[in-house]
N, C-alpha and C positions, 0 to 999 in steps of 0.2 A: 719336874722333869717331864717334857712330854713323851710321848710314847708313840714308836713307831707310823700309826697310823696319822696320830696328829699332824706329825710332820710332813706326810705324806699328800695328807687332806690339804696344809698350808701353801706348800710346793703347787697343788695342782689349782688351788683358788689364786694363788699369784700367777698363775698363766694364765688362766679362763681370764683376770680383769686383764692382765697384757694383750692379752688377743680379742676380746670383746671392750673397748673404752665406753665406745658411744654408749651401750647398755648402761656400763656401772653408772656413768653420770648420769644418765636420765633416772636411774635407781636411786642414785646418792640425793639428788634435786628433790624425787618425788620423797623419799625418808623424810627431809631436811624439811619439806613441806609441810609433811603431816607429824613432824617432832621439834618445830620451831626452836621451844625452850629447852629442850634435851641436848638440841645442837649448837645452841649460840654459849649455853653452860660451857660447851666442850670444847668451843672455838676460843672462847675466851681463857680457859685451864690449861689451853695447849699453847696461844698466845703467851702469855705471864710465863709459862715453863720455858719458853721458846726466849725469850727477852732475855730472862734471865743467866739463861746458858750461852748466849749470844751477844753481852752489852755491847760489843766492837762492831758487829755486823748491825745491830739494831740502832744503834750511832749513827751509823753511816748512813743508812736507812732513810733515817729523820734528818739528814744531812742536808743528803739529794732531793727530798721530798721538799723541803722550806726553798734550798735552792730552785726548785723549779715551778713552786707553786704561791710566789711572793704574791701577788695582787690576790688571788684568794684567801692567803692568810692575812695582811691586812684591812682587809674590806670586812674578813669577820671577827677581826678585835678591836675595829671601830666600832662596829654593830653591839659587840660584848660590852664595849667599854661607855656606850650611849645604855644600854640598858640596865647596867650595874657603876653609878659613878662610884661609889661610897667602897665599892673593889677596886677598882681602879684608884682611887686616891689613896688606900692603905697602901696600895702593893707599890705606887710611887714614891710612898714615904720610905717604905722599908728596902725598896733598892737606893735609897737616896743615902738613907743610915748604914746600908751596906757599904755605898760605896766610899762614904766618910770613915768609916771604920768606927761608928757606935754601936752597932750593933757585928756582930761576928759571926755568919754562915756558918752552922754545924756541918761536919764531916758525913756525921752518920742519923737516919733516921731515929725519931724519938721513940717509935714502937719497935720496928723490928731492927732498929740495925744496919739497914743494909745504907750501902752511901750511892746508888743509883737515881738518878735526878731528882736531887735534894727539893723540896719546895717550902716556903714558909705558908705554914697557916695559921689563919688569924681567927678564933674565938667572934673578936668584935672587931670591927672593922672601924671604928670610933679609935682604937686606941693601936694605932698600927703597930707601938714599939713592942706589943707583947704579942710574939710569932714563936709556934711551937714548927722544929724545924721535922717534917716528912719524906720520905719516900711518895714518889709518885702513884705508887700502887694503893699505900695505907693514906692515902691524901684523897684521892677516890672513893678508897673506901669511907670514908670517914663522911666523907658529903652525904654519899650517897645513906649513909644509916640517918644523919642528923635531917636530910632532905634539905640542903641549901644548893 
């Protein structure tokens, strides 16, 4: 429970930033400058929180963004898909098995559960039929621990 004075203290710093802007940002900027990894940790924990509480509004999001940003996103998954075929050729297999119905998209992620943009991931890329179904978060995560 805060105590009188906190409250007091909180009320009067949310008016000093309402009424000085230009300052906090140039204060926020130079922070952000000299705590790079303090603040990209906190961009990213507030992002994921934000996603999460918002799948509808973060849908849409990425809706309008692919809507309005086609030549960009194709231009870099031909580039993706020149640098990495052996991804490219699993991930054709296994939309291809999806869409025959050999293989059957999981609901829900295989670590945490959650069913927010399902992805398949492939161990080896040699054997496309064997895809552990992910969460876009723990799909990320998982690369980024393994380094592929």
């Amino acid at each position: 429970m805060a105590t009188k004075k906190q409250i007091y203290h909180r009320e009067y710093m949310q008016k000093w930033r309402k009424n000085n802007r230009e300052k906090t940002k140039r204060y926020k900027k130079n922070w952000e400058k000299q705590n790079r990894e303090k603040a990209l940790a906190y961009k990213r924990q507030y992002m994921k929180r934000w996603r999460t509480e918002n799948q509808e509004k973060d849908k849409e999001s990425r809706k309008k963004y692919r809507a309005n940003n086609k030549e960009a996103r194709l231009k870099a998954n031909k580039e993706y898909d020149k640098k990495n075929p052996k991804r490219k050729k699993a991930r054709k297999r296994l939309q291809h098995l999806v869409r025959i119905g050999k293989i059957k998209k999981s609901n829900g992620c295989s670590i945490c559960g959650s069913n927010y943009f399902i992805d398949g991931h492939h161990d080896d890329y040699n054997k496309p039929e064997i895809v552990f179904w992910l969460c876009r978060n723990c799909h990320v995560k998982l690369h980024l621990e393994v380094g592929k």
